[in-house]
mmCIF file of the N, C-alpha and C atoms, coordinates in Angstrom:
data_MODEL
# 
_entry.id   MODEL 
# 
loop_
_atom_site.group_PDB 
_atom_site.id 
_atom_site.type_symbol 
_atom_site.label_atom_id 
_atom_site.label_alt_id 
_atom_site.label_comp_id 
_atom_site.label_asym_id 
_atom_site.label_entity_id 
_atom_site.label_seq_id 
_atom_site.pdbx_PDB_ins_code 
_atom_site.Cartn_x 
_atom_site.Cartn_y 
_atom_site.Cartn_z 
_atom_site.occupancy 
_atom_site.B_iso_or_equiv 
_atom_site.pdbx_formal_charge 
_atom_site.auth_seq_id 
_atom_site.auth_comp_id 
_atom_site.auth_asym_id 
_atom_site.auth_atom_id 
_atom_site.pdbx_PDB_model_num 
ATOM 1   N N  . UNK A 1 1  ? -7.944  -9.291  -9.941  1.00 0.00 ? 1  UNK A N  1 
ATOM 2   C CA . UNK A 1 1  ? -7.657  -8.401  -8.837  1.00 0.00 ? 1  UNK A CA 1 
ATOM 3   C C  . UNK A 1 1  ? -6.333  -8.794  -8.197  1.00 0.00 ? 1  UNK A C  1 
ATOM 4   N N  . UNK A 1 2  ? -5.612  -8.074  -7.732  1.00 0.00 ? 2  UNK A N  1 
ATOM 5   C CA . UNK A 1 2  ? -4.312  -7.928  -7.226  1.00 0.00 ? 2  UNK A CA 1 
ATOM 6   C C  . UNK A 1 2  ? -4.401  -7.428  -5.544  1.00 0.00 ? 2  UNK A C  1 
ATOM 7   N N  . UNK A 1 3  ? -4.692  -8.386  -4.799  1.00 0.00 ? 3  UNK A N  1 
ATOM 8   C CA . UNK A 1 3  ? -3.920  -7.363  -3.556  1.00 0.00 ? 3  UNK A CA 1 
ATOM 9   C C  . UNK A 1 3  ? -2.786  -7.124  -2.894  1.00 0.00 ? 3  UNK A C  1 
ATOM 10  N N  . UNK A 1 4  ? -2.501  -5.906  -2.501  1.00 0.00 ? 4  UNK A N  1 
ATOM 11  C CA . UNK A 1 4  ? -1.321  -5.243  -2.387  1.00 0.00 ? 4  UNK A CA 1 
ATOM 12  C C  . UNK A 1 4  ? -0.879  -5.767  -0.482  1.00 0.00 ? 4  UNK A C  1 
ATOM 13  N N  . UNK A 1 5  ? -0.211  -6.772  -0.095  1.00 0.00 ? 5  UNK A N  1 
ATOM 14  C CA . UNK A 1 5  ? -0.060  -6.837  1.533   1.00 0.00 ? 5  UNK A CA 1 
ATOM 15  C C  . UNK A 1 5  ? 0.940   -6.398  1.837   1.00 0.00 ? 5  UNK A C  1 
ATOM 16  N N  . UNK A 1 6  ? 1.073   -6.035  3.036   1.00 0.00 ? 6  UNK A N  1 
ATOM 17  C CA . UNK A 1 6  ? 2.086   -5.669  4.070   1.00 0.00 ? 6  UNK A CA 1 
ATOM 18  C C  . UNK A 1 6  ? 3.253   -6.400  4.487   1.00 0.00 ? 6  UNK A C  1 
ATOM 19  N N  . UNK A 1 7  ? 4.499   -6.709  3.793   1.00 0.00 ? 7  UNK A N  1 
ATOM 20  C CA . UNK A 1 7  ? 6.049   -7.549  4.047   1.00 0.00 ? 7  UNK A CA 1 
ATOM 21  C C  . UNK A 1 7  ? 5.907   -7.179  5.432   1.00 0.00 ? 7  UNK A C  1 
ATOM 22  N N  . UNK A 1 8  ? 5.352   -6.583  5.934   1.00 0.00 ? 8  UNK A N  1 
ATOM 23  C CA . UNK A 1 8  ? 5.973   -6.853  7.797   1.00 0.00 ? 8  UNK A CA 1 
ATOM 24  C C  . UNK A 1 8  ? 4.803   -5.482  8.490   1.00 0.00 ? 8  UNK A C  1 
ATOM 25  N N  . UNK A 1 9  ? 4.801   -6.134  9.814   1.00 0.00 ? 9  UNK A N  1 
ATOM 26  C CA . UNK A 1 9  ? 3.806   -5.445  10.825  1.00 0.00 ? 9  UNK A CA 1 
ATOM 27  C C  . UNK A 1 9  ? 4.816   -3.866  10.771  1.00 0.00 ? 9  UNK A C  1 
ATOM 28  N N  . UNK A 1 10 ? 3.247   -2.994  11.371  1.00 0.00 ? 10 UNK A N  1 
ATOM 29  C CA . UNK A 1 10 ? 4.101   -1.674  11.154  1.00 0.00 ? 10 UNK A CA 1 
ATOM 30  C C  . UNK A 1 10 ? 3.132   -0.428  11.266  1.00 0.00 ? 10 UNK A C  1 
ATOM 31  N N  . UNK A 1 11 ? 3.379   0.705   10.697  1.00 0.00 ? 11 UNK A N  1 
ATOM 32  C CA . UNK A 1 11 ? 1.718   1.946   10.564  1.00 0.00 ? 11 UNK A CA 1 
ATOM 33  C C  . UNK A 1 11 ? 2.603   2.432   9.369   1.00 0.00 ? 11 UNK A C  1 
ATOM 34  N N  . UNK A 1 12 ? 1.366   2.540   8.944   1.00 0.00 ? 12 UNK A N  1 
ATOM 35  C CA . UNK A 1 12 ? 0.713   3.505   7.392   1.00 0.00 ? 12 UNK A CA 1 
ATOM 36  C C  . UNK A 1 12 ? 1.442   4.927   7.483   1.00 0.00 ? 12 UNK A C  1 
ATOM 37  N N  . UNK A 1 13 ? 2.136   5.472   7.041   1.00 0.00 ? 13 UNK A N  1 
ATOM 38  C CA . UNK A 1 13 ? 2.443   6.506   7.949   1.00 0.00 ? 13 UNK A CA 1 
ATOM 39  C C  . UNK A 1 13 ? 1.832   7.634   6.488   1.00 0.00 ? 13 UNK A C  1 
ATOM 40  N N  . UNK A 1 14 ? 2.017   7.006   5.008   1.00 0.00 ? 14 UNK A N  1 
ATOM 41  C CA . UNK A 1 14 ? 1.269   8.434   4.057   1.00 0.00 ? 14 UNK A CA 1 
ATOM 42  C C  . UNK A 1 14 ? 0.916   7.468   2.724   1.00 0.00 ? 14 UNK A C  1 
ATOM 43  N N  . UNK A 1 15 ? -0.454  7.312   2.208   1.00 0.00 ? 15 UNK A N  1 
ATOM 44  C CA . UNK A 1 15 ? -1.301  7.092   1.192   1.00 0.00 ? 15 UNK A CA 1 
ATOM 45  C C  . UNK A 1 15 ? -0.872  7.795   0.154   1.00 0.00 ? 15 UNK A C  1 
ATOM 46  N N  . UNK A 1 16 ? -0.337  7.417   -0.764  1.00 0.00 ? 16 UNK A N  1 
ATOM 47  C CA . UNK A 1 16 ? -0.060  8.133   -1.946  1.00 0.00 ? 16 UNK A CA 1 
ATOM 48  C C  . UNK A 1 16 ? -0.466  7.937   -3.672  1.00 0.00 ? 16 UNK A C  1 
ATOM 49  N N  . UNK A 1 17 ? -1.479  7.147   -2.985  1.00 0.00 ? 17 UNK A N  1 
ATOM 50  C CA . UNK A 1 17 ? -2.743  6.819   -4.371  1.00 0.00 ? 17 UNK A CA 1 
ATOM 51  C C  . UNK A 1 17 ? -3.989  7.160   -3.625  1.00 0.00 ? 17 UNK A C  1 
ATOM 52  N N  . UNK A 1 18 ? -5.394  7.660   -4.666  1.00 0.00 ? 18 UNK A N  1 
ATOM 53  C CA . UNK A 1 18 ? -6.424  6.846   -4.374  1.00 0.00 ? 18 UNK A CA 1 
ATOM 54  C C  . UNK A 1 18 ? -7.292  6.560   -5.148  1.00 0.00 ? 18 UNK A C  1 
ATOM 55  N N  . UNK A 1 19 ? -8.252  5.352   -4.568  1.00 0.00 ? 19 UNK A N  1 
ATOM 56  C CA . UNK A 1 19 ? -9.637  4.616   -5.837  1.00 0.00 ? 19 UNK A CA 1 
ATOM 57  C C  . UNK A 1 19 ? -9.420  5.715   -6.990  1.00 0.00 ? 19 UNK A C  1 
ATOM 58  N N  . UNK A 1 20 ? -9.711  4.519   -8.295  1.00 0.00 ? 20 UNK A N  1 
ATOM 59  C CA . UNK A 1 20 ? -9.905  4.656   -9.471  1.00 0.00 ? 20 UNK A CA 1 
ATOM 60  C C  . UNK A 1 20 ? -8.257  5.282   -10.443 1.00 0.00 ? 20 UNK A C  1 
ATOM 61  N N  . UNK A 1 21 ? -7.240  5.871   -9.803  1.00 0.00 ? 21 UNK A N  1 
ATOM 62  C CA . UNK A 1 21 ? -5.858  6.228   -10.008 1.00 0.00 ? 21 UNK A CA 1 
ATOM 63  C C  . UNK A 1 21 ? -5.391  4.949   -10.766 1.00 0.00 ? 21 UNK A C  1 
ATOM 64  N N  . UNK A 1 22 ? -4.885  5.582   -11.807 1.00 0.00 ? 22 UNK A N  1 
ATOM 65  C CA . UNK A 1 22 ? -4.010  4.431   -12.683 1.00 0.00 ? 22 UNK A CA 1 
ATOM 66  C C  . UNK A 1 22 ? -2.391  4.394   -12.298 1.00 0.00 ? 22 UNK A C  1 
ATOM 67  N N  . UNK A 1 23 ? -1.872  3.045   -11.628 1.00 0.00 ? 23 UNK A N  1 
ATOM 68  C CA . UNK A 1 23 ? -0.891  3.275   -11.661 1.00 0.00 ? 23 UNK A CA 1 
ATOM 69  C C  . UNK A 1 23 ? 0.138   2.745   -12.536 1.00 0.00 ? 23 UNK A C  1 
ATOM 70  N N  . UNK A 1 24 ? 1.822   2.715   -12.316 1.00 0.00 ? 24 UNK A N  1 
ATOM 71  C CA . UNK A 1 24 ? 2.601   2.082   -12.814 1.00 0.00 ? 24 UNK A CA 1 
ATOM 72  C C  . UNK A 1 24 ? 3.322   0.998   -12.481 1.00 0.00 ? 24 UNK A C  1 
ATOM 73  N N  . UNK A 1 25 ? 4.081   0.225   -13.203 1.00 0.00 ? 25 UNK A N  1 
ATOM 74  C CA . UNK A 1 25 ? 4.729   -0.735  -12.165 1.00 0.00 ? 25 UNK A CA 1 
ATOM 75  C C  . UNK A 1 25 ? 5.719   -0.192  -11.318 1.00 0.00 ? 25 UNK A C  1 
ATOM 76  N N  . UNK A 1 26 ? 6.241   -0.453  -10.191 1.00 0.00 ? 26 UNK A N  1 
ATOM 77  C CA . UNK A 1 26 ? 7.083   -0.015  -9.347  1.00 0.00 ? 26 UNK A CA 1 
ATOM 78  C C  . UNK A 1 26 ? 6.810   1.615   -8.779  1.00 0.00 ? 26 UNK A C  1 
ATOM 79  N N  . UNK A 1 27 ? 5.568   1.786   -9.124  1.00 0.00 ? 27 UNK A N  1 
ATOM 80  C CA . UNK A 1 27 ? 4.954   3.238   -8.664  1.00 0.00 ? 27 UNK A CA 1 
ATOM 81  C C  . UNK A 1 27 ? 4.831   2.940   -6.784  1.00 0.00 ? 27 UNK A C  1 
ATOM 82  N N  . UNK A 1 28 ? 5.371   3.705   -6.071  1.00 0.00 ? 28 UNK A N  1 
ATOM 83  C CA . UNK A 1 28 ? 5.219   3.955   -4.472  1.00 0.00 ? 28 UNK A CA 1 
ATOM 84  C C  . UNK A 1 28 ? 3.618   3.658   -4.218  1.00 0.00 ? 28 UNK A C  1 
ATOM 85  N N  . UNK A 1 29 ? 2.869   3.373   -3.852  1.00 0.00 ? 29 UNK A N  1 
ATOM 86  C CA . UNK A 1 29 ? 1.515   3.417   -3.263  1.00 0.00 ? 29 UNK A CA 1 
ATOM 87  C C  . UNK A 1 29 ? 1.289   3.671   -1.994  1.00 0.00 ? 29 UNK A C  1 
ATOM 88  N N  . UNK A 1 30 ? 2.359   3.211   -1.198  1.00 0.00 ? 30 UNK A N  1 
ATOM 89  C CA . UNK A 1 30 ? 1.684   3.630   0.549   1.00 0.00 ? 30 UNK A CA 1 
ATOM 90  C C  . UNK A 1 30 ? 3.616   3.825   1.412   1.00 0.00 ? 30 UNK A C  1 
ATOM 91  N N  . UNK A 1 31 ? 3.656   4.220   2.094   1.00 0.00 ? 31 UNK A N  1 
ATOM 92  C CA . UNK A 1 31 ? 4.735   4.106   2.708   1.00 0.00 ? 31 UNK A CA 1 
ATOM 93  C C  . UNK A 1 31 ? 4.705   3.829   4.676   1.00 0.00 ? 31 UNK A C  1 
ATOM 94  N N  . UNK A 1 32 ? 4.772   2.344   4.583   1.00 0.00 ? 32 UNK A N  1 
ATOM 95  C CA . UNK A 1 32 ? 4.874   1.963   5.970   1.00 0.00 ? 32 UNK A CA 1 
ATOM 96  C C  . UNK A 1 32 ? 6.267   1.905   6.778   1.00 0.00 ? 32 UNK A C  1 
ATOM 97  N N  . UNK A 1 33 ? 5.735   2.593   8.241   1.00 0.00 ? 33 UNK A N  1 
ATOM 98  C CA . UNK A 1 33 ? 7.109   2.862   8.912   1.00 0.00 ? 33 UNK A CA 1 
ATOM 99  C C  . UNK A 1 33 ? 6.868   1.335   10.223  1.00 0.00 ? 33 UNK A C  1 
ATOM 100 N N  . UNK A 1 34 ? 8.066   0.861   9.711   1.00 0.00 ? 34 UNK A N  1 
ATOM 101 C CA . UNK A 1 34 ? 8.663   -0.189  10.675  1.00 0.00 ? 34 UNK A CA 1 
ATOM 102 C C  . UNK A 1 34 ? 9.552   -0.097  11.091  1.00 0.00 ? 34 UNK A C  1 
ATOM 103 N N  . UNK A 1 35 ? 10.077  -0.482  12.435  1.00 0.00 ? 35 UNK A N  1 
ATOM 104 C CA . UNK A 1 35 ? 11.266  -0.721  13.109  1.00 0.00 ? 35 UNK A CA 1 
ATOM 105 C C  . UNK A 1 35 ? 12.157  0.865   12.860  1.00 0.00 ? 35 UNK A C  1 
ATOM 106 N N  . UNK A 1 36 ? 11.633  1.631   13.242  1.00 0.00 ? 36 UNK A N  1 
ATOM 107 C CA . UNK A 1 36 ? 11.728  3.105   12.885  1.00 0.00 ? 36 UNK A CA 1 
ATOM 108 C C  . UNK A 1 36 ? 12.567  3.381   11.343  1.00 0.00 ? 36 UNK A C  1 
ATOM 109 N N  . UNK A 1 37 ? 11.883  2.731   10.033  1.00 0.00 ? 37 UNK A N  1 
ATOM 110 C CA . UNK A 1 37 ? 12.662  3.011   8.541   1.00 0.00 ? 37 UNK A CA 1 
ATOM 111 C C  . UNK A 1 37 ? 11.403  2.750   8.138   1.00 0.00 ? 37 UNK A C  1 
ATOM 112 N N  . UNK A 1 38 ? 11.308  3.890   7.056   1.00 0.00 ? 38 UNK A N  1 
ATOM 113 C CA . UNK A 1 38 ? 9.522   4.065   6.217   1.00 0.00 ? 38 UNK A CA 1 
ATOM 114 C C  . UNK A 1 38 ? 10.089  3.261   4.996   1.00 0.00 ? 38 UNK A C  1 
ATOM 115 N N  . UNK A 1 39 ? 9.334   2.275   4.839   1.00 0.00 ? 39 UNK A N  1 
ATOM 116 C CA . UNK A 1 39 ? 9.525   1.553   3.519   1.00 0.00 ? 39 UNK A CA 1 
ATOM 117 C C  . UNK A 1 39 ? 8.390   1.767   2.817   1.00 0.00 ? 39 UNK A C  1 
ATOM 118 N N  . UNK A 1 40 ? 8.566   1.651   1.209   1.00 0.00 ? 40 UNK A N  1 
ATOM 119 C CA . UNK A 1 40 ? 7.780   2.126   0.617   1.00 0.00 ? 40 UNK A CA 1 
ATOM 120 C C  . UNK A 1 40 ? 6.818   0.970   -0.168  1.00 0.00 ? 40 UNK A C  1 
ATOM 121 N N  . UNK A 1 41 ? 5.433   0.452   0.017   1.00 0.00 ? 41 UNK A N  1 
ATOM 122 C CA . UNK A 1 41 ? 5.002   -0.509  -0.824  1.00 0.00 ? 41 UNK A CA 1 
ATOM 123 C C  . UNK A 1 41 ? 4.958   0.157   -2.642  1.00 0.00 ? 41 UNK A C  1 
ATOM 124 N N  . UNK A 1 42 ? 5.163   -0.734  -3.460  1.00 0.00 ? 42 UNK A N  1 
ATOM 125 C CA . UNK A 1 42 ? 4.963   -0.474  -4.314  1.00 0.00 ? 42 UNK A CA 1 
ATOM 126 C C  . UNK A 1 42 ? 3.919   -1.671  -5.722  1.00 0.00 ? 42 UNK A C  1 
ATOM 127 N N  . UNK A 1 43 ? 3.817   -0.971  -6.274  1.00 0.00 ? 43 UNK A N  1 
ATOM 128 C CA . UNK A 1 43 ? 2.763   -1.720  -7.372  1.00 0.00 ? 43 UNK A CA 1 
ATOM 129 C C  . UNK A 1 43 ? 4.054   -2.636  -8.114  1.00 0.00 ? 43 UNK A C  1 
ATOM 130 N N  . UNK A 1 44 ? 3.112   -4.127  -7.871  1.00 0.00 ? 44 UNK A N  1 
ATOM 131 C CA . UNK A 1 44 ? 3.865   -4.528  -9.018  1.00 0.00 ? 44 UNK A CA 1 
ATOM 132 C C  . UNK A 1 44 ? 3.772   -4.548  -9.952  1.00 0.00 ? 44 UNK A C  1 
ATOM 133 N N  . UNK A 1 45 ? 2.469   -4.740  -10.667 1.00 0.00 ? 45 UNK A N  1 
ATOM 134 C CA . UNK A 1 45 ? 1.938   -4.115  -11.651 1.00 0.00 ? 45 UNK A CA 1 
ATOM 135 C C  . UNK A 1 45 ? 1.486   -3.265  -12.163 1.00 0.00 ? 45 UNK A C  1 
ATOM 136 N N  . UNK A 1 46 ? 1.642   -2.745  -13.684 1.00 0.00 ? 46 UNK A N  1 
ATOM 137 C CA . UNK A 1 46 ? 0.263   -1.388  -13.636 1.00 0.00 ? 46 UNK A CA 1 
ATOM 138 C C  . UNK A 1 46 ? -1.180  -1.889  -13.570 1.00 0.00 ? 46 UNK A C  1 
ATOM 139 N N  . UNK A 1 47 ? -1.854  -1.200  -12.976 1.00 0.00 ? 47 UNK A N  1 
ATOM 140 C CA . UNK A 1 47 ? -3.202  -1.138  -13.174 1.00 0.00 ? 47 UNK A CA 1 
ATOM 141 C C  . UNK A 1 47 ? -4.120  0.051   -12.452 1.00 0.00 ? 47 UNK A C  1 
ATOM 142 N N  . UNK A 1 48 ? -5.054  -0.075  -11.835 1.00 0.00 ? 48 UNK A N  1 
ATOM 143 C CA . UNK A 1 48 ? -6.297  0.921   -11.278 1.00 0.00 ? 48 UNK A CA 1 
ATOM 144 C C  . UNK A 1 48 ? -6.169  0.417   -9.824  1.00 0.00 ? 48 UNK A C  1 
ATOM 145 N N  . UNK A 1 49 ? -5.969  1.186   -8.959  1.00 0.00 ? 49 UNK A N  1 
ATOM 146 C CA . UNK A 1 49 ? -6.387  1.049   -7.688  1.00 0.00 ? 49 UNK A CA 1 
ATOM 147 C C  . UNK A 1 49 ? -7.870  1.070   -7.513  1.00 0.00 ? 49 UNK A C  1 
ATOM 148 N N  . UNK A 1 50 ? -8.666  -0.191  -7.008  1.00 0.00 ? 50 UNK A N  1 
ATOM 149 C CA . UNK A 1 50 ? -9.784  -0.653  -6.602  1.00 0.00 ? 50 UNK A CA 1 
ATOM 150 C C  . UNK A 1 50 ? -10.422 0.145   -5.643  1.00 0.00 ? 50 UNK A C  1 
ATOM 151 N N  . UNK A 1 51 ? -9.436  -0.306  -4.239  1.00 0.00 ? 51 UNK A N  1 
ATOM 152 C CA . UNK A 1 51 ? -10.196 -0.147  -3.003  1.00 0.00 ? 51 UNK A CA 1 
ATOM 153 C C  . UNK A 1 51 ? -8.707  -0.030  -2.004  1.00 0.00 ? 51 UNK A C  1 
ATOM 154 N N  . UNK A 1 52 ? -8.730  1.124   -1.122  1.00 0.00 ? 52 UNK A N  1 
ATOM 155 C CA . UNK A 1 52 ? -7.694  1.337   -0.232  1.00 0.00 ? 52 UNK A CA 1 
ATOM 156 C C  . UNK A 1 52 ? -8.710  0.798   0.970   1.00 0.00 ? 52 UNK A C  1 
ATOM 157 N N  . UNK A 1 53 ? -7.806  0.095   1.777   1.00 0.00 ? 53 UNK A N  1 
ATOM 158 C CA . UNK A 1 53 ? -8.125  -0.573  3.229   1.00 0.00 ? 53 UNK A CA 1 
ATOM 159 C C  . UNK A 1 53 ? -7.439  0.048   4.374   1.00 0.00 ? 53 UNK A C  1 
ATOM 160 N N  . UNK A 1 54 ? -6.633  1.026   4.051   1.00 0.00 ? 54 UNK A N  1 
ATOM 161 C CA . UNK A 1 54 ? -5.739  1.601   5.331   1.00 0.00 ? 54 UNK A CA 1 
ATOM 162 C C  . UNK A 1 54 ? -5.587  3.013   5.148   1.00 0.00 ? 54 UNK A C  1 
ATOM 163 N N  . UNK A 1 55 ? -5.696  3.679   6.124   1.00 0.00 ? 55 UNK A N  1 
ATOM 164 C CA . UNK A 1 55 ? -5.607  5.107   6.407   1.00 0.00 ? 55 UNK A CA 1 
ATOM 165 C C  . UNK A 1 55 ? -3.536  5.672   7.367   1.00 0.00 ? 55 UNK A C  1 
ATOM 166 N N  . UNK A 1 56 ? -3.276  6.791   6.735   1.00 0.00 ? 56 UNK A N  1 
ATOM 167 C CA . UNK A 1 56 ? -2.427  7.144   7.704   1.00 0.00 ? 56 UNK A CA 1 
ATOM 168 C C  . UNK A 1 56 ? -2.798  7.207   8.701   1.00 0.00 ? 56 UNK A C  1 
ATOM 169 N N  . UNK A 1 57 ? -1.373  6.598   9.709   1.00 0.00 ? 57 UNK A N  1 
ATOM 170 C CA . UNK A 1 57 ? -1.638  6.557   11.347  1.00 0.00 ? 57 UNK A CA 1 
ATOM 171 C C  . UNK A 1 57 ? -2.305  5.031   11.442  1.00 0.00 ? 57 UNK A C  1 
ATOM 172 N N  . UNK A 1 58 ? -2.551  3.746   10.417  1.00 0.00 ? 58 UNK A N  1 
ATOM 173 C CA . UNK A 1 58 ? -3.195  2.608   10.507  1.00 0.00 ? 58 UNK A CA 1 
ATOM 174 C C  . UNK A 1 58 ? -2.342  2.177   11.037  1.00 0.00 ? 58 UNK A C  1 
ATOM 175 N N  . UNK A 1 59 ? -2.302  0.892   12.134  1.00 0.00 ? 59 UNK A N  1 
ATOM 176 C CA . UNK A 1 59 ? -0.934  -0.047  12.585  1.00 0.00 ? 59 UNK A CA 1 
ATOM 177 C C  . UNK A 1 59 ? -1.651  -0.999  11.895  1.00 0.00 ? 59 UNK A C  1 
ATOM 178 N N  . UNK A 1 60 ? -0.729  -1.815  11.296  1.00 0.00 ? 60 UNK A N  1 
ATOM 179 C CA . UNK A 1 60 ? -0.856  -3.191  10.286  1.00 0.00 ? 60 UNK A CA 1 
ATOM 180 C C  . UNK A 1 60 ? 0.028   -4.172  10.257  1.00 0.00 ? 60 UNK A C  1 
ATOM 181 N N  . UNK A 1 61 ? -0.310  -5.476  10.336  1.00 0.00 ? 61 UNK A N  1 
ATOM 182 C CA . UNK A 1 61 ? -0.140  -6.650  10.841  1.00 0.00 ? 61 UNK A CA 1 
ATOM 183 C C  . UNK A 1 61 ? 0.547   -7.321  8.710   1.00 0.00 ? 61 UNK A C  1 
ATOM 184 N N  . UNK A 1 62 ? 1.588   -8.194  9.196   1.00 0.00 ? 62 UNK A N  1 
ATOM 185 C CA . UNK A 1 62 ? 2.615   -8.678  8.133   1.00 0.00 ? 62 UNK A CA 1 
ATOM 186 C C  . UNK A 1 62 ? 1.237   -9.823  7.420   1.00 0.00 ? 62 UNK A C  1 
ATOM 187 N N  . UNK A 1 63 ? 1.477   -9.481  6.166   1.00 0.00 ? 63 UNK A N  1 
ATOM 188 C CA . UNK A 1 63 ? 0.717   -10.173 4.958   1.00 0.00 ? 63 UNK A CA 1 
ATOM 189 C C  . UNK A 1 63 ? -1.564  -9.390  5.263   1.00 0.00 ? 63 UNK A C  1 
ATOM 190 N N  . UNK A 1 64 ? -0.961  -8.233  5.949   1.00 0.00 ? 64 UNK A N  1 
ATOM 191 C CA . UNK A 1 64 ? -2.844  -7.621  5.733   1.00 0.00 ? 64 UNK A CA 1 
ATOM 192 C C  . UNK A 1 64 ? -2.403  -6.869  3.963   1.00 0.00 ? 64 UNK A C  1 
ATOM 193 N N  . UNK A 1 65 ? -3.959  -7.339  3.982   1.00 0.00 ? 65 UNK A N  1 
ATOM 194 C CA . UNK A 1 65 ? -4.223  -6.157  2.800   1.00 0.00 ? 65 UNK A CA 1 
ATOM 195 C C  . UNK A 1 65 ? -4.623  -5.018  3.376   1.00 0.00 ? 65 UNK A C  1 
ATOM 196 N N  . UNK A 1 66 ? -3.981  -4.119  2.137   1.00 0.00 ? 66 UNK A N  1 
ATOM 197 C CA . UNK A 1 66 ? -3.770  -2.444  1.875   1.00 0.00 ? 66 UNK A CA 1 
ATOM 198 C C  . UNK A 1 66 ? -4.279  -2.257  0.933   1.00 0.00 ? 66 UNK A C  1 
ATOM 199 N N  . UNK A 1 67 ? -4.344  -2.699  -0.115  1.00 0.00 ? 67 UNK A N  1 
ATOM 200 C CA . UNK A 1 67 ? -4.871  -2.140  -1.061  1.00 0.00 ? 67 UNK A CA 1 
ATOM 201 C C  . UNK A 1 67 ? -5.353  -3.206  -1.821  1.00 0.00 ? 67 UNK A C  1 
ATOM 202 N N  . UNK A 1 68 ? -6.634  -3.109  -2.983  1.00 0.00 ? 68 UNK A N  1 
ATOM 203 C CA . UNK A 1 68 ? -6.982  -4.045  -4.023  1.00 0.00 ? 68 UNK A CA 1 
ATOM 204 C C  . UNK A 1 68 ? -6.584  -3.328  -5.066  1.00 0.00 ? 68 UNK A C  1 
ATOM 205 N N  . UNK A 1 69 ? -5.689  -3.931  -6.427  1.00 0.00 ? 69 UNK A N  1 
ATOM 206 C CA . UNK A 1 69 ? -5.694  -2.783  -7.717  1.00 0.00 ? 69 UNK A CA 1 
ATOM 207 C C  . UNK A 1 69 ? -6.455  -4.307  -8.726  1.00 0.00 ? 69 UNK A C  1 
ATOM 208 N N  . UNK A 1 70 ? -6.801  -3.453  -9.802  1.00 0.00 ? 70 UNK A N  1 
ATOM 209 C CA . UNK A 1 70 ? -7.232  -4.128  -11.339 1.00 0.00 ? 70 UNK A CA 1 
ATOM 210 C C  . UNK A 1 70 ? -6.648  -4.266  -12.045 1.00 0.00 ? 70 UNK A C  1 
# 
């Protein structure tokens, strides 16, 4: 299992996977807006998204998990 954390405090602002979705490496998965600039998390690996932990509109704290992938 792989989890996906947060480089820096911030909100969820759009989910762009969900459970069971195969992704790619460097595929976008969530895009958090900090310090007013939406950065985009991305997969480092391919695999299956597990389990999403955050909803748009989430505020999230630097190194939370967002996501579990396989």
């Amino acid at each position: 299992m792989t989890e996906i954390k947060a480089p820096m405090p911030g909100t969820i602002i759009e989910v762009l996977v969900e459970p069971g979705q195969r992704v790619a490496e460097n595929q976008e998965l969530l895009i958090l807006e900090s310090m007013k600039m939406e950065n985009p998390i991305c997969a480092r690996d391919p695999g299956t998204v597990q389990e999403l932990r955050v909803k748009p509109g989430k505020k999230v704290l630097a190194q939370q998990v967002l996501l579990v992938m396989q």
